[in-house]
Short mmCIF file of the C-alpha atoms (twelve columns), coordinates in Angstrom:
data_MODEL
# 
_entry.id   MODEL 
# 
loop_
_atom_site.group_PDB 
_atom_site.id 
_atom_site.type_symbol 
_atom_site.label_atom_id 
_atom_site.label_alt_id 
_atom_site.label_comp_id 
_atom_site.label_asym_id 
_atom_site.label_seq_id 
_atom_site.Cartn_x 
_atom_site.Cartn_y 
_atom_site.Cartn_z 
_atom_site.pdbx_PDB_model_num 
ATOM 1   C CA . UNK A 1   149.820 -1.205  47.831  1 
ATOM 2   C CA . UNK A 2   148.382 2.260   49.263  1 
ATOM 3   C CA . UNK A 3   148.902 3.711   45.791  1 
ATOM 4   C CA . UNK A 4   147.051 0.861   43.950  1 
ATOM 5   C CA . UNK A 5   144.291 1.361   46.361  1 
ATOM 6   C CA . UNK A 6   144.060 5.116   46.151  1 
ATOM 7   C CA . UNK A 7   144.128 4.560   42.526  1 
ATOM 8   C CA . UNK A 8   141.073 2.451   42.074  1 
ATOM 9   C CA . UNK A 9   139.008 4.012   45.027  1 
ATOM 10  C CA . UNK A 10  139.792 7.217   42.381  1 
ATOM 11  C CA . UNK A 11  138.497 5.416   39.585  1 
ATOM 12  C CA . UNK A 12  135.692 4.139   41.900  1 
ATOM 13  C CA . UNK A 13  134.695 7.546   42.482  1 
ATOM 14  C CA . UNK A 14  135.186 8.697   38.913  1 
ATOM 15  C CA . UNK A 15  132.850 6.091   37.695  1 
ATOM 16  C CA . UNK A 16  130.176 7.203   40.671  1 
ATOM 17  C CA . UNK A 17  130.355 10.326  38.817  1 
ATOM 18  C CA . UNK A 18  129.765 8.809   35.796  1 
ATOM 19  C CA . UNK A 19  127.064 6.827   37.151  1 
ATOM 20  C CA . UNK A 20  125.058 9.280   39.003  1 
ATOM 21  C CA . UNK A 21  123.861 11.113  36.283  1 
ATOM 22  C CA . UNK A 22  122.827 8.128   34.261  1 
ATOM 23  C CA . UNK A 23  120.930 7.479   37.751  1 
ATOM 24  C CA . UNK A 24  119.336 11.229  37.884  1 
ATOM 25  C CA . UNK A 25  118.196 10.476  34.522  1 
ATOM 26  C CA . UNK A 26  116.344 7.112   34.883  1 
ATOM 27  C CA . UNK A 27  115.079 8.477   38.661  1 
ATOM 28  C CA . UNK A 28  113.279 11.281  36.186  1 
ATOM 29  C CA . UNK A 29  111.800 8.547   33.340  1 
ATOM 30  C CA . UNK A 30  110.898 6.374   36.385  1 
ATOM 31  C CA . UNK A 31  108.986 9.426   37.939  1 
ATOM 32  C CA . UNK A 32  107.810 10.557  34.957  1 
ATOM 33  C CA . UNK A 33  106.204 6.788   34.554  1 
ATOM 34  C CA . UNK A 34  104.786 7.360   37.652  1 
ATOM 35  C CA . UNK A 35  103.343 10.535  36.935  1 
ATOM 36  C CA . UNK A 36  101.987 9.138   33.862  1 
ATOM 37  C CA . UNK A 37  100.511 5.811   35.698  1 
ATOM 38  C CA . UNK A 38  98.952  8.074   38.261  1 
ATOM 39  C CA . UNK A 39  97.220  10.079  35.454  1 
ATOM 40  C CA . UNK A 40  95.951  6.892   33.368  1 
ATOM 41  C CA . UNK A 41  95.047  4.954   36.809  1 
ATOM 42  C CA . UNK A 42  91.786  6.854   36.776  1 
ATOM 43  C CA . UNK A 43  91.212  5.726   32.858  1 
ATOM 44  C CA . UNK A 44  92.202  2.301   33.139  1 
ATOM 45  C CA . UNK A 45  89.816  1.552   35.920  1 
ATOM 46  C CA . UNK A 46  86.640  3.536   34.132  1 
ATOM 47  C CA . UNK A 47  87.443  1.754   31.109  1 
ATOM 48  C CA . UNK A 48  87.670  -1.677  33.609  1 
ATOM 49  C CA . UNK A 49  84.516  -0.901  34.807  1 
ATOM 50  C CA . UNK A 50  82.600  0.277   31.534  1 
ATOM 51  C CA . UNK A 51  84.134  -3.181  30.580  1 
ATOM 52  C CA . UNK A 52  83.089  -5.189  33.245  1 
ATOM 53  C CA . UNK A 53  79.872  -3.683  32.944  1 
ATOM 54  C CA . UNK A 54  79.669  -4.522  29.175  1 
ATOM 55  C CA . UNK A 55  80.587  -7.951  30.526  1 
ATOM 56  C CA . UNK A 56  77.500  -8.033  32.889  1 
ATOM 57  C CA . UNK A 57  75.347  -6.875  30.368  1 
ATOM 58  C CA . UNK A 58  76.501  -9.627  27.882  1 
ATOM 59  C CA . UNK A 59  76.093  -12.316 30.348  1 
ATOM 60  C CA . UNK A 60  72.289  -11.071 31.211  1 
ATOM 61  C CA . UNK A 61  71.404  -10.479 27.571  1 
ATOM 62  C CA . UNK A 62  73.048  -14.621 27.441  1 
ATOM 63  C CA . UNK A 63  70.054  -15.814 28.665  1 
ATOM 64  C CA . UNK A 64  67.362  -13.342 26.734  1 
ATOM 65  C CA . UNK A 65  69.041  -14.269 23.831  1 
ATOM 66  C CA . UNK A 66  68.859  -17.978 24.200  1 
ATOM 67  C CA . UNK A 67  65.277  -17.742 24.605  1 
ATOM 68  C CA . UNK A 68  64.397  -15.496 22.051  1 
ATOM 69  C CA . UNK A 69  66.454  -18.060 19.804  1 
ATOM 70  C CA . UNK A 70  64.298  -21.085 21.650  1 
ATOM 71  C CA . UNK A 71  60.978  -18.957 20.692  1 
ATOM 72  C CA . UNK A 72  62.584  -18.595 17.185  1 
ATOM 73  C CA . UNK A 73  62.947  -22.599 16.911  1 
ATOM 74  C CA . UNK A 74  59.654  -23.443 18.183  1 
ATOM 75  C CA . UNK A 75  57.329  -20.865 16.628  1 
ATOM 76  C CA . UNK A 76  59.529  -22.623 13.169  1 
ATOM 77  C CA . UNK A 77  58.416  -26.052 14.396  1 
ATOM 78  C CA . UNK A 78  54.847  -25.268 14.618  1 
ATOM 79  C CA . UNK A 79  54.602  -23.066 11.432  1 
ATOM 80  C CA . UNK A 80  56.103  -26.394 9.648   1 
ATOM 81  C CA . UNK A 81  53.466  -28.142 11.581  1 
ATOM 82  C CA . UNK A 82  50.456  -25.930 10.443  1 
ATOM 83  C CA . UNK A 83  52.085  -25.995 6.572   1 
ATOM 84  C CA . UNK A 84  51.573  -29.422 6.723   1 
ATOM 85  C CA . UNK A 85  48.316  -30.325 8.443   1 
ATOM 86  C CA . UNK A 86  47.304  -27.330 5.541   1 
ATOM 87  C CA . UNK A 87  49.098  -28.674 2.940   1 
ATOM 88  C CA . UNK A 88  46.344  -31.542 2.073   1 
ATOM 89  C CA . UNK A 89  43.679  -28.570 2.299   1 
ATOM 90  C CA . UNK A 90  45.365  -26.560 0.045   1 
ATOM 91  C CA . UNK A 91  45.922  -29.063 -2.932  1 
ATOM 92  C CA . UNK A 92  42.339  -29.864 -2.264  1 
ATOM 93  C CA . UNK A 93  41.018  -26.383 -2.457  1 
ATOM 94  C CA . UNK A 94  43.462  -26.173 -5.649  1 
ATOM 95  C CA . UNK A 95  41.669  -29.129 -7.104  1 
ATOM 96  C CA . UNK A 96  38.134  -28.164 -6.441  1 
ATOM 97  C CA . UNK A 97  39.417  -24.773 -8.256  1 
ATOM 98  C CA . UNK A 98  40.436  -26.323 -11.119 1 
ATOM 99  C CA . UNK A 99  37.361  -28.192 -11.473 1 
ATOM 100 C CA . UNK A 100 35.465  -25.440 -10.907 1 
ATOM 101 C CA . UNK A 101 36.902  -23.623 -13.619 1 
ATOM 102 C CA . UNK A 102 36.825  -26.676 -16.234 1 
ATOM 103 C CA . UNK A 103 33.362  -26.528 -15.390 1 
ATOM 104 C CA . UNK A 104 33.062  -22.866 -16.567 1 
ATOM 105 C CA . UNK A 105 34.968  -23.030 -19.442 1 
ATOM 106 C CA . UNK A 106 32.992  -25.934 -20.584 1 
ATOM 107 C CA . UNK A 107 29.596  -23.584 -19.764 1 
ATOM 108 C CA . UNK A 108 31.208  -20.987 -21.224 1 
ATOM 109 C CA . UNK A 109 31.801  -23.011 -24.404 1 
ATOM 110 C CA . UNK A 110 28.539  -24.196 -24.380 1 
ATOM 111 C CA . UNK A 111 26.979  -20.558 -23.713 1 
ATOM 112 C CA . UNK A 112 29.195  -18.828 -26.192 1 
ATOM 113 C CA . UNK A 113 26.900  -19.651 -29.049 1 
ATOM 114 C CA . UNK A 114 23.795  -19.480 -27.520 1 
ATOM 115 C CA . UNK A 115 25.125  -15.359 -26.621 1 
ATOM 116 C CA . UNK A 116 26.467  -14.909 -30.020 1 
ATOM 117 C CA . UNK A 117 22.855  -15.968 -31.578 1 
ATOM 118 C CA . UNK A 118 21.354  -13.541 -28.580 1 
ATOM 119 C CA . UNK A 119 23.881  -10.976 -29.207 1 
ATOM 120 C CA . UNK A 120 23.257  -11.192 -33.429 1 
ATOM 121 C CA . UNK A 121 19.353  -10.940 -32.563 1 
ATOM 122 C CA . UNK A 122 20.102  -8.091  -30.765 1 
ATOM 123 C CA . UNK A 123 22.135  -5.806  -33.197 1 
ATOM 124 C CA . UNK A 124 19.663  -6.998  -36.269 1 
ATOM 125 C CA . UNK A 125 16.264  -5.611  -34.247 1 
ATOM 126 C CA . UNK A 126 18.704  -2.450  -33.130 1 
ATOM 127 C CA . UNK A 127 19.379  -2.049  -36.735 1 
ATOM 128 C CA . UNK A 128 15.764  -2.764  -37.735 1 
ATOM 129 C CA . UNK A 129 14.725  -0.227  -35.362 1 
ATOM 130 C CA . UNK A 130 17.302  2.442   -36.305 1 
ATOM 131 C CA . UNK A 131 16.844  1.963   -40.116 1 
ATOM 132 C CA . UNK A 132 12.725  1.560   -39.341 1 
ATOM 133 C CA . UNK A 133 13.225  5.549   -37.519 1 
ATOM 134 C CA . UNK A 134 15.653  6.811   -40.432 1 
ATOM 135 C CA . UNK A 135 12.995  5.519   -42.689 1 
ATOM 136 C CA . UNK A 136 9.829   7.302   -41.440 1 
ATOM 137 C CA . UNK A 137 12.000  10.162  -40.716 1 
ATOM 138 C CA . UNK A 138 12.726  9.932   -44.808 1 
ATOM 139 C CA . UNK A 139 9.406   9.009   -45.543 1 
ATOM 140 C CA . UNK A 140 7.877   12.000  -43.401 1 
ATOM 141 C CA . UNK A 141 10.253  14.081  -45.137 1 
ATOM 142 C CA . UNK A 142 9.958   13.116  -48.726 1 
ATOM 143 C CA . UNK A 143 6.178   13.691  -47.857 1 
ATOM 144 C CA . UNK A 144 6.274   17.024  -47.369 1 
ATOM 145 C CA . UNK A 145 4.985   18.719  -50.595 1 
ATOM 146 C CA . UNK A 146 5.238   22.192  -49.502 1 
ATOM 147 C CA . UNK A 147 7.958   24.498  -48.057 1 
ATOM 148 C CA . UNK A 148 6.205   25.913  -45.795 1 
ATOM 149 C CA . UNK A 149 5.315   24.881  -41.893 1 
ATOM 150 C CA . UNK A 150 2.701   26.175  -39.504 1 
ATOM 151 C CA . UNK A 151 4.382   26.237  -36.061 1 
ATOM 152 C CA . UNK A 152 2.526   26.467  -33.037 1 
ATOM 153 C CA . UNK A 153 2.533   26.986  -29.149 1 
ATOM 154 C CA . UNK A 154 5.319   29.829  -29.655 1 
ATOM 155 C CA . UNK A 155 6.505   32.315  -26.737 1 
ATOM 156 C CA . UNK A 156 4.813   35.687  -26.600 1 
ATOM 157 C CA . UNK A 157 8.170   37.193  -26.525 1 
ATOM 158 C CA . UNK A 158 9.125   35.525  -29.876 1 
ATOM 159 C CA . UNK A 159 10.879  37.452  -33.014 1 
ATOM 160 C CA . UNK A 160 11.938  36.406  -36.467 1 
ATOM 161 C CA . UNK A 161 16.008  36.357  -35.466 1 
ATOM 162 C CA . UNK A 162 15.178  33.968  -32.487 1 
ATOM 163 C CA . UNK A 163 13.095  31.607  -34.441 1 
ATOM 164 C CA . UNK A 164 15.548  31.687  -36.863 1 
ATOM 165 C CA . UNK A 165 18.539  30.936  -34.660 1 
ATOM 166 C CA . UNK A 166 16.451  28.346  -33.602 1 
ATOM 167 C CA . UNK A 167 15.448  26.328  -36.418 1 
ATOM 168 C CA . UNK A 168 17.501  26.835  -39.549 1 
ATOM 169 C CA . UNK A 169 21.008  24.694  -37.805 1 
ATOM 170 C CA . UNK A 170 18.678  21.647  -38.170 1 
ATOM 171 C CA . UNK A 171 16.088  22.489  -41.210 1 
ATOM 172 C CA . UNK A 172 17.714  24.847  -43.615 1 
ATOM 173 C CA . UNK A 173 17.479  28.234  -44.970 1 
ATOM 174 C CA . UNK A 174 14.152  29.891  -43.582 1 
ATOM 175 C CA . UNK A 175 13.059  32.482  -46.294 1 
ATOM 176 C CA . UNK A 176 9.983   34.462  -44.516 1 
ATOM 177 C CA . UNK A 177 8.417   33.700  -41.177 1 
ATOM 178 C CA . UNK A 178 4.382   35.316  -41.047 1 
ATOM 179 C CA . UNK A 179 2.889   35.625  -37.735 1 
ATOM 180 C CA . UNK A 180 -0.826  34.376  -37.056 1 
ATOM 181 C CA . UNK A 181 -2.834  37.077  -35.516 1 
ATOM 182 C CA . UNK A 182 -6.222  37.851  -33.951 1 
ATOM 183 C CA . UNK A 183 -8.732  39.076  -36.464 1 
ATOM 184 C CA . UNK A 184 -10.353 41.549  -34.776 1 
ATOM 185 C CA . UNK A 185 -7.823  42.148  -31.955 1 
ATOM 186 C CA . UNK A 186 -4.830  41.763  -33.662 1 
ATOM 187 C CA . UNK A 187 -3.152  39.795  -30.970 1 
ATOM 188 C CA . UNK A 188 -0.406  37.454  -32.012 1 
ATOM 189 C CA . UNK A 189 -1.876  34.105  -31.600 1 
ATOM 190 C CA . UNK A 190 1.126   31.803  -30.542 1 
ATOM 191 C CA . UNK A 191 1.481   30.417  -33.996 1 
ATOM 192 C CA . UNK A 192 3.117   31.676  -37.469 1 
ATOM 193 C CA . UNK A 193 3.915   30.153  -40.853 1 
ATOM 194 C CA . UNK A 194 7.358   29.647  -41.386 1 
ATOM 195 C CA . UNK A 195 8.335   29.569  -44.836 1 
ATOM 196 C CA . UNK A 196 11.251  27.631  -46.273 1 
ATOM 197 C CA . UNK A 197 13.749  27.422  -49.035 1 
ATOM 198 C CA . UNK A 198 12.632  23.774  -50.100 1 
ATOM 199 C CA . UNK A 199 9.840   20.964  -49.196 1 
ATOM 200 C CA . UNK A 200 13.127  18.668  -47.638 1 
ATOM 201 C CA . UNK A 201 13.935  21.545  -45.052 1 
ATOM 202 C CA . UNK A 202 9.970   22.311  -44.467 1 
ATOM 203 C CA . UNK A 203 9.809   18.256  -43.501 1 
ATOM 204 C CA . UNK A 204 12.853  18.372  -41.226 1 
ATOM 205 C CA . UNK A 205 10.699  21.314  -39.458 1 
ATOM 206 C CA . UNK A 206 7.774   18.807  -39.316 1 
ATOM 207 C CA . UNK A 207 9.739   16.437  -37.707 1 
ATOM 208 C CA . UNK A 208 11.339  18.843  -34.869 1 
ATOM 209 C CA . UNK A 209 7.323   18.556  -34.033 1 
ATOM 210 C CA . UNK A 210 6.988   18.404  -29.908 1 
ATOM 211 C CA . UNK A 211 11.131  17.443  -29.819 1 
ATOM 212 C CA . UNK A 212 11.988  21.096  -30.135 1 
ATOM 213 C CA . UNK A 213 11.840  23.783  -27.079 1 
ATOM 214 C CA . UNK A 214 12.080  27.754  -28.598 1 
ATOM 215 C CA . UNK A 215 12.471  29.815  -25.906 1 
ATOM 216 C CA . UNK A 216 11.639  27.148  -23.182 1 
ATOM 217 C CA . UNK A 217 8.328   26.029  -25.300 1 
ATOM 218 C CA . UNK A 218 8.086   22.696  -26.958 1 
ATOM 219 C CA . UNK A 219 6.658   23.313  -30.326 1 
ATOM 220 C CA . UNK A 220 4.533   21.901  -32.377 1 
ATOM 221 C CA . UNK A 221 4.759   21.686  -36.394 1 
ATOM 222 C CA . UNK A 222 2.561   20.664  -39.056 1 
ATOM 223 C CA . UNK A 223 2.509   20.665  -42.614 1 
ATOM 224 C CA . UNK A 224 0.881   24.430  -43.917 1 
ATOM 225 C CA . UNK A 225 -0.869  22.231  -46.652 1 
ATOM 226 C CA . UNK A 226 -2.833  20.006  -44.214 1 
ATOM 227 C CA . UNK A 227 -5.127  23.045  -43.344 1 
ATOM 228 C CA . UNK A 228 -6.557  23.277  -46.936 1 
ATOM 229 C CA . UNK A 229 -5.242  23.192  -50.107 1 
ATOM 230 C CA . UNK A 230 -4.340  20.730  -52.758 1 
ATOM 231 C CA . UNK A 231 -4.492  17.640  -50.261 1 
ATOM 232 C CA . UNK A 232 -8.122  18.295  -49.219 1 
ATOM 233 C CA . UNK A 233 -9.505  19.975  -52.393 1 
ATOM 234 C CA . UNK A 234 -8.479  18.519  -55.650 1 
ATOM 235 C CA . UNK A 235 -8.489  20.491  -58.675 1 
ATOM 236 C CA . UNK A 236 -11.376 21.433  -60.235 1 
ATOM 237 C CA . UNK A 237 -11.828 21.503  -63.637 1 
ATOM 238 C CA . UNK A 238 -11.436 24.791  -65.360 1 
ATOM 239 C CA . UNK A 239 -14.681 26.723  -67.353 1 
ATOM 240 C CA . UNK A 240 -14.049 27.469  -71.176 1 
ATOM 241 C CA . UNK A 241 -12.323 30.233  -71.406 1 
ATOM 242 C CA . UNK A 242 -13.840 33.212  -72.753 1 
ATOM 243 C CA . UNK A 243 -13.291 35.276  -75.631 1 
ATOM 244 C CA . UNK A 244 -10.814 38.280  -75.102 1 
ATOM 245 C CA . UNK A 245 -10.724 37.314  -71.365 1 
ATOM 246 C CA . UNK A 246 -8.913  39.660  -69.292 1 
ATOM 247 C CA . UNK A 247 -10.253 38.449  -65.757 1 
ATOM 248 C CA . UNK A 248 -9.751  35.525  -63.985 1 
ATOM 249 C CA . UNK A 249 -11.625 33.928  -60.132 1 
ATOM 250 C CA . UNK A 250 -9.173  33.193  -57.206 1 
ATOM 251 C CA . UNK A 251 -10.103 30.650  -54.576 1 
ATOM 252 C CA . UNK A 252 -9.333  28.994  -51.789 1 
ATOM 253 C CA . UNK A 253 -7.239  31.975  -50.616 1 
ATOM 254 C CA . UNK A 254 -5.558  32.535  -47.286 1 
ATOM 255 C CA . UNK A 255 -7.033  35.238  -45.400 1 
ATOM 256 C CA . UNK A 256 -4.253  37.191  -44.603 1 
ATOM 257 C CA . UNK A 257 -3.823  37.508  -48.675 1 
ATOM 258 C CA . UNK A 258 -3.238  41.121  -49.553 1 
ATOM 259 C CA . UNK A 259 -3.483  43.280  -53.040 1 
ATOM 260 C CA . UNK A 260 0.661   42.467  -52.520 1 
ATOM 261 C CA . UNK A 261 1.036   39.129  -52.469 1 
ATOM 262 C CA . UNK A 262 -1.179  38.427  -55.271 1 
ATOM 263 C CA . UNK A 263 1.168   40.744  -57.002 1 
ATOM 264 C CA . UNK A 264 4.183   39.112  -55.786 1 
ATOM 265 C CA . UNK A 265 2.410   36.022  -57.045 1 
ATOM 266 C CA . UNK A 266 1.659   36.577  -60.335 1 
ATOM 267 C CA . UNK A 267 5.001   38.448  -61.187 1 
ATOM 268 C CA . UNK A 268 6.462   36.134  -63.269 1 
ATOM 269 C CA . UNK A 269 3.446   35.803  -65.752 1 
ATOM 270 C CA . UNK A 270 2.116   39.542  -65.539 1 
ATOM 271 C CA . UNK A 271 1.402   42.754  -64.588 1 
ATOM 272 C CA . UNK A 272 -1.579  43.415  -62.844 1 
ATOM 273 C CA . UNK A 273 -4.275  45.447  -63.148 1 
ATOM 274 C CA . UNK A 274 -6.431  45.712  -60.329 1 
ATOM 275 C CA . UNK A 275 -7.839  43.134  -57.577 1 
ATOM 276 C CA . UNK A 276 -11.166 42.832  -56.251 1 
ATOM 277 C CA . UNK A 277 -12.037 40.821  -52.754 1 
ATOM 278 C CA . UNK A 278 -15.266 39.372  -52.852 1 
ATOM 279 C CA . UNK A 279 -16.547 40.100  -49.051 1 
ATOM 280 C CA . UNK A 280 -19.683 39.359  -47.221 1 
ATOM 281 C CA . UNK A 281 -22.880 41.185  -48.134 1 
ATOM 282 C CA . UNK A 282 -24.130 41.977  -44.541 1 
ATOM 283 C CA . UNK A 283 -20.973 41.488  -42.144 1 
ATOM 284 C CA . UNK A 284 -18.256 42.597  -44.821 1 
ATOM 285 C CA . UNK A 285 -15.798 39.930  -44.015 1 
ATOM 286 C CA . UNK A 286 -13.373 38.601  -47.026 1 
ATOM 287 C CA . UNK A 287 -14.700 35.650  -48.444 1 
ATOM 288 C CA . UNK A 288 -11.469 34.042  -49.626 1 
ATOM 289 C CA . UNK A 289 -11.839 34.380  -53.007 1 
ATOM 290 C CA . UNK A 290 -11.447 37.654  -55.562 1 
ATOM 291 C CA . UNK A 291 -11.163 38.687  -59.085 1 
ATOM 292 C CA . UNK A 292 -7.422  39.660  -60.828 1 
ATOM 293 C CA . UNK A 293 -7.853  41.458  -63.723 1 
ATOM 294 C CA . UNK A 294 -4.890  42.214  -66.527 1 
ATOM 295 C CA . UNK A 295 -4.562  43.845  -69.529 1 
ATOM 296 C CA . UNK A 296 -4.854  41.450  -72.108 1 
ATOM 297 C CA . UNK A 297 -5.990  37.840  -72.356 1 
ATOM 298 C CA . UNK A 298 -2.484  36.545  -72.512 1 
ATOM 299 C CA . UNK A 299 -1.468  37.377  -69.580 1 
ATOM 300 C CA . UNK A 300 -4.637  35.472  -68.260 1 
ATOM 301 C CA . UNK A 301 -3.606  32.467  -70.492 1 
ATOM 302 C CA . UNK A 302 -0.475  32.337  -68.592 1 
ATOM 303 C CA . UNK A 303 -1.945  33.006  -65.380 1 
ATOM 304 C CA . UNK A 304 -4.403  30.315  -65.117 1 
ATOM 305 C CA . UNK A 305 -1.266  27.694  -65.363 1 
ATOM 306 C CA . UNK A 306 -0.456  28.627  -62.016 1 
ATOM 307 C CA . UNK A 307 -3.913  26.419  -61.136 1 
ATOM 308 C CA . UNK A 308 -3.114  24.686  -57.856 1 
ATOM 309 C CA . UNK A 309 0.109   26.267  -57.022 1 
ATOM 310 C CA . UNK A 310 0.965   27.299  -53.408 1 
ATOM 311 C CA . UNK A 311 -0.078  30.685  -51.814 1 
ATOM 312 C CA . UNK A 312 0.520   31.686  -48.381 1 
ATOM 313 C CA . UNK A 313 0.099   27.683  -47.925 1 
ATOM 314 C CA . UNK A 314 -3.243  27.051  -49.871 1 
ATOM 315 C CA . UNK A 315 -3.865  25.460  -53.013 1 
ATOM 316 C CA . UNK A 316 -4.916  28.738  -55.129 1 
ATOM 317 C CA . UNK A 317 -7.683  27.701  -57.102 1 
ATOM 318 C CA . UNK A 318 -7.913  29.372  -60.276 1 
ATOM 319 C CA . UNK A 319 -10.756 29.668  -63.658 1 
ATOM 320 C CA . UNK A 320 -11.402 32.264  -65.881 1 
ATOM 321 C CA . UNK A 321 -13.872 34.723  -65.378 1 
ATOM 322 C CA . UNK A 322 -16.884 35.410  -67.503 1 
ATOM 323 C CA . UNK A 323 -17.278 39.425  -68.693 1 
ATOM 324 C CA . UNK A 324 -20.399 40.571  -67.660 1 
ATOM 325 C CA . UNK A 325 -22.752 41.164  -70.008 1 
ATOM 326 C CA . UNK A 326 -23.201 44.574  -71.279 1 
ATOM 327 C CA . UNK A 327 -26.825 45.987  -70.168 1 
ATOM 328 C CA . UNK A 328 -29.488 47.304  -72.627 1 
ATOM 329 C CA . UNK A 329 -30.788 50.002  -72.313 1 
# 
């Protein structure tokens, strides 16, 4: 009986020592649990609190949002209200709209012809006006039987090139320009005759007449023919011609005519052979007339067809001159 005892208080003790290191080891995990509780004790109770707190706020914002929800509701309510006390004023305004606008459409309709006659009666006096301008313009034009203008109130300061820059982009080709000067003085006098290359562009001239500015001067054009000439004096009828007539009378001259021009003139029918200016007795001024002579009587034949025709912008006027008699002595 001692023996069995002594035996299991052995085994008692053997399984103690079995034990007590499965013990040690669940005393450290238990501490260790501890430890670890310890450590997230702090964190549990911040996050209680933040939570709590969260829980605080929710329950304050409760009522806040409740109301904001009750605003909500009404503020719906009375916005349905105000729809439909407005609702009759609407379709009424719509309807007065609509009639309003039948009402202009049928005006309109009614209009629309009346403006269409306006508007035709309109563009046909426009057109009457515009092809009554293009007209004269053509008419003034056509008119023109020389090709050479007289253009006035020029700048001192004026020269041939400027003129010409000036004019010929809406006349033509301007073949010689000839300044008007003081007799006496010499002076240029504001004013030159500006000669063309045909009537047509001499009329477009004409009709640049106070519409113009050269050199910050509106000009002012005329017709070279209106100052004499063929449209004042009519052509007078020729003396019979002489036998072996080799002189013939020039009238109705310019008086800037010169023994060159006359030349230049009469190049085309025959040489000349001398020119005489008929002046005045007592103050010795030219006279506007003269005697060409040439060298046989057909050159004066020739020379007397040229009757009429344009110099320096006169209507020359031309007969045949008498020989004076040879005196007895």
């Amino acid at each position: 009986m001692a023996k069995k005892d002594k035996k299991e208080k052995k085994e008692e003790e053997v399984e103690m020592e079995v034990e007590t290191p499965k013990k040690s080891k669940k005393d450290k995990k238990r501490k260790a649990a501890e430890a670890e509780e310890e450590v997230e004790a702090p964190k549990s109770e911040k996050k209680k609190k933040k939570k709590d707190k969260k829980e605080a706020e929710s329950e304050d914002e409760a009522p806040k949002s409740e109301k904001k929800k009750k605003d909500k509701k009404k503020k719906k309510a009375e916005s349905e209200d105000e729809e439909e006390e407005e609702a009759p004023k609407k379709e009424k305004k719509k309807k007065d709209k609509k009639k309003k606008e039948e009402s202009e459409d049928e005006e309109e309709e009614e209009e629309a012809p009346k403006k269409k006659e306006e508007s035709e009666d309109e563009e046909e006096e426009e057109t009457l006006v515009i092809k009554n301008k293009d007209t004269k313009a053509a008419e003034a034009v056509a008119a023109c039987t020389s090709t050479k203008a007289f253009v006035m109130n020029l700048s001192w300061q004026i020269d041939e090139d400027t003129l010409k820059a000036a004019l010929e982009p809406k006349t033509g080709k301007i073949v010689s320009v000839k300044w008007m000067e003081d007799r006496e003085t010499g002076k240029f006098k504001g004013s030159g005759i500006v000669e063309f290359e045909s009537t047509e562009a001499a009329g477009k001239c004409v009709q640049l007449s106070e519409l113009e500015e050269v050199m910050g001067r509106p000009i002012r054009v005329r017709m070279w023919e209106e100052k004499g000439g063929n449209d004042r004096k009519p052509k007078r009828e020729m003396s019979a011609r002489p036998d072996n007539c080799t002189t013939i009378f020039c009238g109705n001259l310019d008086y800037n005519i010169d023994d060159d021009k006359m030349v230049e003139f009469f190049k085309d029918v025959a040489e000349i052979k001398q020119v005489r200016w008929l002046t005045d007795k007592t103050s010795g001024d030219f006279r506007g007339c003269g005697f060409v002579e040439f060298y046989d009587s057909e050159s004066v034949d020739k020379a007397v067809l040229k009757n009429g025709e344009n110099l320096l912008g006169r209507g020359i006027r031309i007969d045949y001159s008498a020989p004076k008699p040879k005196r007895e002595f």
